[in-house]
C-alpha positions as CSV (number, residue, x, y, z in Angstrom):
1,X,0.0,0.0,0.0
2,X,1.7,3.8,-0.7
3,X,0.6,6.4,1.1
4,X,1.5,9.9,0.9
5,X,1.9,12.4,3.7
6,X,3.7,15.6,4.5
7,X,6.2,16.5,7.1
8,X,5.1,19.7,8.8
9,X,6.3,22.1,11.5
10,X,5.5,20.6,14.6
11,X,7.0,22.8,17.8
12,X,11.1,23.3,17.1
13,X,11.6,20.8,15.3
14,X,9.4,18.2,12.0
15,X,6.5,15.7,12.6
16,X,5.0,13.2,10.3
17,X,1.4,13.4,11.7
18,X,-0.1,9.4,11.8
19,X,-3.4,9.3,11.2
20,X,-6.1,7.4,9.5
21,X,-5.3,4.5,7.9
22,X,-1.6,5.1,8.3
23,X,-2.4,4.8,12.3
24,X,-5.1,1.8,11.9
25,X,-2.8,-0.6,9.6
26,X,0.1,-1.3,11.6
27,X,-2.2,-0.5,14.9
28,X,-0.4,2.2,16.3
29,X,-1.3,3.4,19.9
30,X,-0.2,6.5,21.7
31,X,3.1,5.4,23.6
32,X,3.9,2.7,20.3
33,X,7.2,2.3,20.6
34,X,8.6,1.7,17.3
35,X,12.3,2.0,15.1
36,X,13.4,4.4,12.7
37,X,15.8,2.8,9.7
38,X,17.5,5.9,8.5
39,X,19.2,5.4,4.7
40,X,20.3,8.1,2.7
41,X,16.8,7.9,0.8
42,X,15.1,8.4,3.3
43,X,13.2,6.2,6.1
44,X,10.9,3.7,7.4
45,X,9.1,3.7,10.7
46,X,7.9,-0.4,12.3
47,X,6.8,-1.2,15.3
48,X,9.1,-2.5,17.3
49,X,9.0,-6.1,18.5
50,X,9.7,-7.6,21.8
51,X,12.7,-9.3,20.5
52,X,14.3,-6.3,19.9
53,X,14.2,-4.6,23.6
54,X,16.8,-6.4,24.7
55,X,20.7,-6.4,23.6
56,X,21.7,-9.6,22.6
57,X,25.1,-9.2,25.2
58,X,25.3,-7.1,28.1
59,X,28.8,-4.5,28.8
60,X,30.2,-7.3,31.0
61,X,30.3,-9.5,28.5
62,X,31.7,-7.0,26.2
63,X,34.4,-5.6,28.2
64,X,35.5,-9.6,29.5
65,X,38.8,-10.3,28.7
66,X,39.6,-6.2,27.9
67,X,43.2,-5.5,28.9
68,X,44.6,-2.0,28.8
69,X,46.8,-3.4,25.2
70,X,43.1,-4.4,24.0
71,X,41.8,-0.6,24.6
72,X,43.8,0.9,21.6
73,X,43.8,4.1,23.7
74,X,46.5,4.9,21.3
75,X,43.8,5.3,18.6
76,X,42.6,8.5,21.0
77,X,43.0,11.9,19.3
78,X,44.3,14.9,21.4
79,X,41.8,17.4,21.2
80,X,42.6,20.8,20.0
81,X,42.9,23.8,22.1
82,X,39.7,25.6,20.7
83,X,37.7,22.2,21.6
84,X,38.1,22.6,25.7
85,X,35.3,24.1,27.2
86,X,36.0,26.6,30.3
87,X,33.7,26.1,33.2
C-alpha cells in the first residue's frame, strides 16, 4: 500500500502526523514504541518487537577479557585547544 503524507512544523523541530489509515494498519497506539531505519533515501518507521528490547550481550560480556593493550587508547585523538570548554 503507498501512502503519501507531508512532514510539517511541529514545535522546534518536523513531525509526520499518523493518522487514518496510516495509524489503523500497523495498529499504532499513543506510547507505540517503534524503530526508525534511516538510509540516505530516506526512512521507514515499524513497530518494534519484543525481540528487539533487549541487547543480545550485556557490557560485561563486552568488556570480559579487555586488557589495557586491548583498549587501543592509542587510537585516542588529542583534542585541539579551541575544543576545551571553560567552566
Amino acid at each position: 500500500m503507498l501512502l503519501e503524507a507531508k512532514i510539517q512544523k511541529w514545535g522546534n523541530g518536523l513531525g509526520l502526523r499518523v493518522s487514518g489509515v496510516l495509524r489503523d494498519m500497523p495498529q499504532f497506539t499513543i506510547d507505540t514504541p517503534v524503530e526508525i531505519n534511516v538510509t540516505p533515501i530516506g526512512f521507514t518507521v515499524v513497530k518494534k518487537t519484543q525481540s528487539s528490547k533487549a541487547l543480545p550481550f550485556s557490557e560485561t560480556d563486552l568488556l570480559q577479557g579487555m586488557t589495557a593493550d586491548m583498549a587501543h587508547a592509542e587510537c585516542l585523538v588529542t583534542p585541539l585547544a579551541s575544543e576545551w570548554v571553560n567552566v
